[in-house]
C-alpha positions in Angstrom: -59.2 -8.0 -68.4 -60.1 -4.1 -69.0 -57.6 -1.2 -69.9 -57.3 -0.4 -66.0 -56.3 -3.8 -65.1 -53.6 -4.2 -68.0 -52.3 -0.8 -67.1 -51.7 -1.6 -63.2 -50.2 -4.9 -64.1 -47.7 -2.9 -66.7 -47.2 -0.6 -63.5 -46.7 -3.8 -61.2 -44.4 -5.1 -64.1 -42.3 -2.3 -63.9 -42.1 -1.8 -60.3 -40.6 -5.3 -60.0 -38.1 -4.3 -62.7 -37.2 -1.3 -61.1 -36.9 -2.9 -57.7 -34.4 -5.4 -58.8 -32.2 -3.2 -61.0 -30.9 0.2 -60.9 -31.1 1.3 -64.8 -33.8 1.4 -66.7 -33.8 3.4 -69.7 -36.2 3.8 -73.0 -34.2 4.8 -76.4 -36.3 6.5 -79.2 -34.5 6.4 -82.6 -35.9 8.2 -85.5 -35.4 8.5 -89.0 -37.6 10.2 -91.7 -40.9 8.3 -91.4 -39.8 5.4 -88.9 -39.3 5.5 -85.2 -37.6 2.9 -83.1 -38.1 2.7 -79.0 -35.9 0.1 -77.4 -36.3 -0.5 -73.6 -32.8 -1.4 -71.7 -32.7 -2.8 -68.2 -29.2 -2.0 -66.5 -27.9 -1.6 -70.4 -29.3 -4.8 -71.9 -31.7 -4.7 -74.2 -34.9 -5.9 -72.8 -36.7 -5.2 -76.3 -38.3 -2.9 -78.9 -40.4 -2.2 -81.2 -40.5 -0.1 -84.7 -43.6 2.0 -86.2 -43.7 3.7 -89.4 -45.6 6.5 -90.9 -48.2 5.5 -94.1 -48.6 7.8 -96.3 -51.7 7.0 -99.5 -50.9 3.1 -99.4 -54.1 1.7 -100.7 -53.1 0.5 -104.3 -49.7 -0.8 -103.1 -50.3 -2.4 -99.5 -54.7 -2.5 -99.0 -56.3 -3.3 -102.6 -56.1 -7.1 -102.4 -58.1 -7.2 -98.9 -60.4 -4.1 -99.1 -62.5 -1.9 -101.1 -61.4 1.7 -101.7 -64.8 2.9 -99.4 -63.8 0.5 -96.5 -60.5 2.2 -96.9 -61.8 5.2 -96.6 -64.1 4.4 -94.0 -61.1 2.8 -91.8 -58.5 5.7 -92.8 -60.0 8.9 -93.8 -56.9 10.9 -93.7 -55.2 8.7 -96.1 -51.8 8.5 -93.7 -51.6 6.5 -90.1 -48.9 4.8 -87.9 -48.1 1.3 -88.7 -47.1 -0.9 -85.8 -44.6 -2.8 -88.1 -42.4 -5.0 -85.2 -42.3 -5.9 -81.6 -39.7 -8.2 -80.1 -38.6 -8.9 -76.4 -35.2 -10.6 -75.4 -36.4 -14.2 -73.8 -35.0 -13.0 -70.2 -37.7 -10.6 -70.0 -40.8 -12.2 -71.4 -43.6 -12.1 -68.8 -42.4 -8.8 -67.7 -44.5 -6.6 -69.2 -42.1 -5.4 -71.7 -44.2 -5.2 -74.9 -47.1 -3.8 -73.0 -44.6 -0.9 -72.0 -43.7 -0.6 -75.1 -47.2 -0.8 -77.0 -47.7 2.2 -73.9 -45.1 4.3 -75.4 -45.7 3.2 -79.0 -49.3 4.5 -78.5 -48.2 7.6 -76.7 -46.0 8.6 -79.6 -48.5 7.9 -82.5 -50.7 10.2 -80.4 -48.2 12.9 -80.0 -47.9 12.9 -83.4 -51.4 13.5 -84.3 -52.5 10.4 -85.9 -55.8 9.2 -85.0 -55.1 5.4 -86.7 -52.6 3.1 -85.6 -52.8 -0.5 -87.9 -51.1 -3.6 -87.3 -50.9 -7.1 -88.4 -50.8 -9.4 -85.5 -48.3 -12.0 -86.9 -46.8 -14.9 -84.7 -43.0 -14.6 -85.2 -40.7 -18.1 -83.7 -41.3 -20.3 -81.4 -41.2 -18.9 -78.5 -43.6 -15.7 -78.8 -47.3 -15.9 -78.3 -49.8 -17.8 -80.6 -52.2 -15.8 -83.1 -55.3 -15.6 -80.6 -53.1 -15.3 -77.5 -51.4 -12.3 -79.9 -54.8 -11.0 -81.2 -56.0 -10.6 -77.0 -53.0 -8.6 -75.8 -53.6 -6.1 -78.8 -57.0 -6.0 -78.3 -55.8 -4.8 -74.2 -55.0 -1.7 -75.6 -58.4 -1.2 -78.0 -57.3 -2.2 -81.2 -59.9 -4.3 -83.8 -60.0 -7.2 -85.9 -60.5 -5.9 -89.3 -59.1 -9.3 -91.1 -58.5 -12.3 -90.2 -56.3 -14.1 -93.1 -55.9 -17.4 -91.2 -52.5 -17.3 -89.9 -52.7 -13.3 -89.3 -55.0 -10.8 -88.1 -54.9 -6.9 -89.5 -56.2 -4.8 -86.3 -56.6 -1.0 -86.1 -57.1 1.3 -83.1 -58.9 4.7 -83.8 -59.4 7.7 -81.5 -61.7 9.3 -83.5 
């Protein structure tokens, strides 16, 4: 499935959402370096997701897994967005929820001027996707494998 395809099912997603309710709204919370987007379907929370700005965080969060250079390589600027959680309510999974979030996730990151969005694609409970099901719908929306630890893959997305 290419970018196009995952972008007019999103659209077909949301159309059905739309069609069979008469509020839905997207909530952007902020704080200093954090920013929340929630997405509400006739006031319920359908899900969100939470991204964080990383400012020089090689020695504390990178040193274990890559060299300094690689680093470098993968984050020349020395601060990117951190895709840090996604969650959607179990009503609304297989509604393209988290792909409208990861949408507006990306938009933001963009609007902002970072050129590196990272992630660790983690499998959280029971009932969300499993690692290579997790590792596909990322990679939907261009992001990489850059590590794969076994039970988690670190991904980036560039647009350099």
């Amino acid at each position: 499935m290419n970018k196009e395809n995952l972008r007019h099912i999103i659209r077909e997603s949301l159309n059905l959402i739309h069609e069979k309710t008469s509020d839905v709204k997207v909530k952007k919370e902020t704080s200093e370096d954090e920013t929340r987007i929630t997405v509400y379907v006739d006031g319920e929370k359908a899900g969100d997701m939470s991204m964080e700005v990383m400012f020089s965080p090689y020695d504390w969060y990178f040193s274990d897994e890559f060299s300094e250079e690689k680093y470098d390589e993968m984050f020349p600027d020395d601060e990117f967005i951190k895709f840090s959680h996604i969650e959607v309510e179990d009503k609304y999974k297989g509604a393209s929820v988290a792909a409208y979030l990861m949408e507006l996730a990306i938009k933001e990151a963009k609007k902002l001027g970072y050129k590196e969005i990272y992630l660790n694609a983690f499998p959280m409970g029971f009932n969300g996707l499993k690692l290579n099901d997790l590792v596909k719908f990322y990679e939907h929306f261009g992001f990489k494998e850059i590590l794969h630890q076994g039970g988690n893959v670190q991904m980036l997305l560039s647009f350099r």
